[in-house]
C-alpha positions as CSV (number, residue, x, y, z in Angstrom):
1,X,13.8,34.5,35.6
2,X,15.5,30.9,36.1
3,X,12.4,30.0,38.2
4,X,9.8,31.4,35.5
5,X,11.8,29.6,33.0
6,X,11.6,26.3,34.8
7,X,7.7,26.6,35.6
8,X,6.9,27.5,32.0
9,X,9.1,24.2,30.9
10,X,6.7,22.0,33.6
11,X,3.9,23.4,32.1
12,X,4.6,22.6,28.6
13,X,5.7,19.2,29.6
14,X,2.4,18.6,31.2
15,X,0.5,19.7,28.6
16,X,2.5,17.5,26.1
17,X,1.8,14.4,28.8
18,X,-1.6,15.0,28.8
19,X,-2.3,15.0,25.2
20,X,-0.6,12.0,24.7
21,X,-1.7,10.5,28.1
22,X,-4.3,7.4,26.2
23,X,-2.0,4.5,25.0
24,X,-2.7,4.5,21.0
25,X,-3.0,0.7,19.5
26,X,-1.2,0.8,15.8
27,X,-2.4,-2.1,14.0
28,X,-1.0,-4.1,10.8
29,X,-1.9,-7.1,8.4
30,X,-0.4,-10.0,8.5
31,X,2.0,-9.6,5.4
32,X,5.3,-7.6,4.7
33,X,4.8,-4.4,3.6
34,X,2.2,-3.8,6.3
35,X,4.4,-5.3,9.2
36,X,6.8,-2.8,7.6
37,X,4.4,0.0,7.9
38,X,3.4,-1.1,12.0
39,X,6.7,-0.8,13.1
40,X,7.4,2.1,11.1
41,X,4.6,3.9,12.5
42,X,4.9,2.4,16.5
43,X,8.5,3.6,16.4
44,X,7.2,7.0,15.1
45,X,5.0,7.8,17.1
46,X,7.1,6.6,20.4
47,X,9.8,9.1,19.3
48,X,6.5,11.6,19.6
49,X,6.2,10.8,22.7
50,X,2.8,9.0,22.8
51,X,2.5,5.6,24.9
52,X,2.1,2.7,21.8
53,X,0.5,-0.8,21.6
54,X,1.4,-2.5,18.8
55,X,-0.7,-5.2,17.6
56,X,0.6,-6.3,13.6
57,X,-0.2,-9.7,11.9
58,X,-3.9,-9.3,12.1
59,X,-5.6,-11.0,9.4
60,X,-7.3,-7.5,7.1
61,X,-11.4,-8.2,8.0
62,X,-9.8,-8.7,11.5
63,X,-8.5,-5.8,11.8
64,X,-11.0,-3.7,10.5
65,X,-13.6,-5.4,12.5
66,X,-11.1,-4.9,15.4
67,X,-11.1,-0.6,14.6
68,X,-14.4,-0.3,14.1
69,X,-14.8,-2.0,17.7
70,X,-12.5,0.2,18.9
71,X,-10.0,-1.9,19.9
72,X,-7.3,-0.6,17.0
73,X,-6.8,2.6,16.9
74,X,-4.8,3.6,13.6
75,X,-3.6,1.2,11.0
76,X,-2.4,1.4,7.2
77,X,-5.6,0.7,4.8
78,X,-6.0,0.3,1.2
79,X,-8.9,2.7,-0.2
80,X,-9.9,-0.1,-3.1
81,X,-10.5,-3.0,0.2
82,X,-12.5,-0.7,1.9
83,X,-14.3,0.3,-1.1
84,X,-14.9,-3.5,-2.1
85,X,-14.4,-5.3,0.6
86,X,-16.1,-2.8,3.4
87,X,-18.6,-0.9,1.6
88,X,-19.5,-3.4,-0.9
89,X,-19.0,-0.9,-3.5
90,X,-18.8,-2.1,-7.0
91,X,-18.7,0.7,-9.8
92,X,-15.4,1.5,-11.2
93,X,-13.9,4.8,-9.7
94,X,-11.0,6.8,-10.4
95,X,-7.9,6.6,-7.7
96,X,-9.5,10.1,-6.1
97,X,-13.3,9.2,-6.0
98,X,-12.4,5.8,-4.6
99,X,-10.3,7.9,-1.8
100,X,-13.7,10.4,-1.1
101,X,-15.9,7.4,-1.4
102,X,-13.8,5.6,1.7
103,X,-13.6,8.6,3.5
104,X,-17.7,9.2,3.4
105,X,-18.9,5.7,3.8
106,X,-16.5,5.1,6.5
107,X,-16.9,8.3,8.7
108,X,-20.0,7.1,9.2
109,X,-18.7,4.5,11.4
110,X,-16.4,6.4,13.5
111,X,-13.2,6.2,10.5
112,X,-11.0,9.1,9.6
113,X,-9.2,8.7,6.6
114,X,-6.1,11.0,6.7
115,X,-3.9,11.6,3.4
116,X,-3.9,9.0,1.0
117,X,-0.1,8.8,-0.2
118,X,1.3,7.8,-3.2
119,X,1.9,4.1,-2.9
120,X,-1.1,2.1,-5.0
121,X,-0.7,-1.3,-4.2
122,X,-3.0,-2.7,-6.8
123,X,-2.8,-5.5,-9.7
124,X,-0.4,-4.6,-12.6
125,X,1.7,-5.7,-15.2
126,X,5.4,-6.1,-15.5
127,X,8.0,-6.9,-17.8
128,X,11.7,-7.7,-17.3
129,X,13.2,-3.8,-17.8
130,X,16.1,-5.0,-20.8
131,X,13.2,-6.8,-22.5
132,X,10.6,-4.0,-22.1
133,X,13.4,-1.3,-23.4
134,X,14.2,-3.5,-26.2
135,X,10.5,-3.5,-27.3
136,X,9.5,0.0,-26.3
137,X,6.8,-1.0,-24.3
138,X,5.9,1.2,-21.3
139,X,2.3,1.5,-21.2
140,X,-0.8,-0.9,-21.2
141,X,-2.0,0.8,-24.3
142,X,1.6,-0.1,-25.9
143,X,1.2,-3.9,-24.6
144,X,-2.0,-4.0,-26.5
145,X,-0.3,-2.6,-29.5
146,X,2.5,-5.2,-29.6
147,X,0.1,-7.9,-28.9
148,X,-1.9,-6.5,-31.9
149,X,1.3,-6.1,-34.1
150,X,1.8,-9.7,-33.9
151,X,4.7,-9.7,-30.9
152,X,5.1,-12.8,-29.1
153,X,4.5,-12.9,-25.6
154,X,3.7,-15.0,-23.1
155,X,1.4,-13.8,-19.9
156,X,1.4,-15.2,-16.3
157,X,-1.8,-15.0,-14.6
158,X,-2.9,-16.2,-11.0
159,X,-6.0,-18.2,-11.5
160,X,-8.5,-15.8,-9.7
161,X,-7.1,-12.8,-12.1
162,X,-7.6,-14.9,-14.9
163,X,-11.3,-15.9,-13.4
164,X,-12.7,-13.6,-12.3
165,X,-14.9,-11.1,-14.1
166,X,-13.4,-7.7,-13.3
167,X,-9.7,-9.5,-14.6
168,X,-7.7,-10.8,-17.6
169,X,-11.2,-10.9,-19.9
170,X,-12.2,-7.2,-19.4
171,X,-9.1,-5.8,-19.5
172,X,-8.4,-7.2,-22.8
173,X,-11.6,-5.6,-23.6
174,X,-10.5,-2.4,-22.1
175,X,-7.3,-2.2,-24.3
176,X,-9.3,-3.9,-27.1
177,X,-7.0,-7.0,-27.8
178,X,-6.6,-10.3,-27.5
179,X,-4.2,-12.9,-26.3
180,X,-4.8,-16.6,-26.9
181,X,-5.3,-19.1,-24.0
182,X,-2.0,-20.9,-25.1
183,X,-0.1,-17.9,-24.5
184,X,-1.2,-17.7,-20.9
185,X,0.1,-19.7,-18.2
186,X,-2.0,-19.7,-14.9
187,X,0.2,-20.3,-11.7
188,X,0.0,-19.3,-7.7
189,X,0.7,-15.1,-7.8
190,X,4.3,-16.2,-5.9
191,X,5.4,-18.4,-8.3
192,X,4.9,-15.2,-11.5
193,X,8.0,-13.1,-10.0
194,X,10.8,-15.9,-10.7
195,X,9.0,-17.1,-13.9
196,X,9.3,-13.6,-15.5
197,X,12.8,-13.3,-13.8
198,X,14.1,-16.4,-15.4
199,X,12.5,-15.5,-19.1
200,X,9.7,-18.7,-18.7
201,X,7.1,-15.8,-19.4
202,X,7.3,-11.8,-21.4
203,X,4.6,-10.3,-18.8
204,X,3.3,-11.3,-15.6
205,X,1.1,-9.9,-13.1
206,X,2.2,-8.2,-10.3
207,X,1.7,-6.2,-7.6
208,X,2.8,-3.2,-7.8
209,X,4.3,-2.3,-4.2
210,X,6.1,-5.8,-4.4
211,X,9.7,-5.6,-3.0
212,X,10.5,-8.2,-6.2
213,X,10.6,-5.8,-8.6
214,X,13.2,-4.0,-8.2
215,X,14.8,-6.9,-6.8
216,X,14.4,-9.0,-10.5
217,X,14.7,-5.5,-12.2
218,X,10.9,-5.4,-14.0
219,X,9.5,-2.5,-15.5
220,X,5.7,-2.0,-14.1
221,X,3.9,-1.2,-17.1
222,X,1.8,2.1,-17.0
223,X,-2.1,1.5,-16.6
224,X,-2.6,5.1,-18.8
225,X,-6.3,3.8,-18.9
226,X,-6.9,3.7,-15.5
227,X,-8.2,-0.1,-15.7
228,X,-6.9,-1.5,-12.4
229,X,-8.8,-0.1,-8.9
230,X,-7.0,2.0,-7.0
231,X,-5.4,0.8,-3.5
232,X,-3.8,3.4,-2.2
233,X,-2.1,2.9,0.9
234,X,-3.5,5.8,3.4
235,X,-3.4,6.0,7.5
236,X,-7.2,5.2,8.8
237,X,-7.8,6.6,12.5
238,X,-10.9,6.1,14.6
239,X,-12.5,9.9,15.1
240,X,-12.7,9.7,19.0
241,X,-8.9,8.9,18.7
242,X,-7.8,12.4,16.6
243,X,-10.1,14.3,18.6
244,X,-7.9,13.1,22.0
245,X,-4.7,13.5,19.9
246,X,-5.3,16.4,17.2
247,X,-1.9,16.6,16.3
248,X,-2.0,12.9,15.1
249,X,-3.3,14.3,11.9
250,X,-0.4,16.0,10.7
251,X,1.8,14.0,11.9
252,X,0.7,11.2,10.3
253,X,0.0,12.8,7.2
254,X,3.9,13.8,7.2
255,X,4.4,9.7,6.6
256,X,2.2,9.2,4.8
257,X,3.7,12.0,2.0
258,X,6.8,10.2,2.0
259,X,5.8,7.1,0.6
260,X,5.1,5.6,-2.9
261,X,5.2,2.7,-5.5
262,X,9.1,2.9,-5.4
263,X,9.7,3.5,-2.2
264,X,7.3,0.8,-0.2
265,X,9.0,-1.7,-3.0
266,X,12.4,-0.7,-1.9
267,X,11.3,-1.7,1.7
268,X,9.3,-4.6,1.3
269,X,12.5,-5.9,-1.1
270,X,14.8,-5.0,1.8
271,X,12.8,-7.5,4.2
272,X,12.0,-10.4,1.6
273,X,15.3,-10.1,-0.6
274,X,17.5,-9.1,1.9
275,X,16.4,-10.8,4.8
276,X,17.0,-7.8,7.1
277,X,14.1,-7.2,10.3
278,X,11.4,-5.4,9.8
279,X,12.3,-3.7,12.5
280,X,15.3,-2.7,11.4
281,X,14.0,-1.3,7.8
282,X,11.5,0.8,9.8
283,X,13.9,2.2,11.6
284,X,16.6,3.3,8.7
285,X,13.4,4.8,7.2
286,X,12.5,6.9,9.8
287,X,16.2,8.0,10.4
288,X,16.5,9.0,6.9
289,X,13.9,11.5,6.9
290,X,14.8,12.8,10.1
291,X,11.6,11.5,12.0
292,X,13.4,9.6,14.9
């Protein structure tokens, strides 16, 4: 019985070796919160017991370009980039046509797109939480009201936001009102955070995965329109890589449900705020949830 035991153990070991016996090349982009989301998923899938390249830092058409080559296996995508950026697609979608839109265009080059989760790194709006409270202002559609009450408040703006035409202009529109140019100051995205935080402006814009804002304390204010494109932050595999590893889709789909708005901020802030590793903050992660 001892022997049969043994043999059977053998077995499943060899069958686990062979399943996991191609190295698998995580890629990541060459800010925070995706360095974050490298480790996290190299570390992960080592404690699986697949053999893991990791190569993070890449610039994003890089390392797209790089997956469809076949060179990057798996990474962390944004459904609104591939969308815009990949597919040159345009029209305005909702956050779950956006995600089937992605997932069509881009199996046709070889892409799986596994389960989006629930962080949407996309543009919004903030406000400092006290001030927001005060005001009763949770919403876009409450903004616009203030605004149209005769509040006073200031905006911050990066320039391309304020530019461009799918930005500040239309989504005025969208909300039907209207801030005055003196009441909006345009400044590099970086320097919006610490302007809001020290009370130089009432609303800046954001993004809203940012590790700053629970840092400075900001209330994101609800787009209840659905104005903003959706960038939801889901695992992209090549096919030819699931169909070697099939049990990559669960797995990975198991990260992926654990993560949102709140929690990829809480991260990112624990990197840029606190000035701990990335490594490190992958790690705890993991640990938490039991999936190292």
């Amino acid at each position: 019985m001892k022997s049969m035991t043994t043999l059977l153990a053998g077995i499943a070991l060899t069958g686990t070796l062979t399943a996991h016996a191609d190295e698998i090349v995580v890629g990541g982009k060459n800010f925070t919160e995706q360095q974050i989301l490298a480790s996290m998923t190299d570390q992960y899938l080592d404690g699986l017991g697949y053999d893991v390249e990791k190569r993070a830092g890449m610039g994003s058409a890089v390392l797209r370009q790089a997956q469809e080559n076949g060179q990057i296996d798996l990474y962390w995508e944004y459904t609104g980039t591939s969308l815009i950026n990949y597919n040159d697609v345009t029209e305005r979608l909702s956050a779950e046509e956006t995600y089937q839109k992605v997932k069509e265009l881009d199996a046709e080059k070889g892409l799986v797109w596994l389960d989006p989760s629930n962080a949407n790194n996309t543009y919004a709006l903030a406000m400092r939480e006290e001030d927001a409270e005060k005001r009763s202002i949770a919403t876009l559609s409450d903004l616009a009201q203030a605004v149209n009450d005769g509040e006073e408040l200031t905006f911050a703006l990066n320039a391309e936001f304020y530019a461009r035409e799918d930005g500040w202009r239309p989504l005025q529109q969208a909300y039907d009102f209207r801030v005055s140019r003196g009441d909006v100051k345009r400044m590099d995205s970086g320097l919006v955070y610490p302007a809001l935080r020290d009370g130089q402006v009432d609303v800046g814009l954001v993004f809203a995965t940012d590790g700053r804002i629970p840092a400075f304390d900001f209330r994101v204010l609800e787009d209840d329109q659905g104005y903003f494109p959706a960038y939801a932050l889901t695992p992209v595999v090549r096919k030819e890589t699931l169909e070697a590893n099939p049990e990559l889709e669960e797995q990975m789909n198991e990260l992926s449900s654990l993560l949102d708005d709140e929690t990829m901020a809480t991260l990112n802030a624990r990197v840029d705020v606190d000035k701990q590793t990335i490594e490190k903050v992958a790690e705890s992660f993991l640990e938490e949830h039991d999936l190292i």
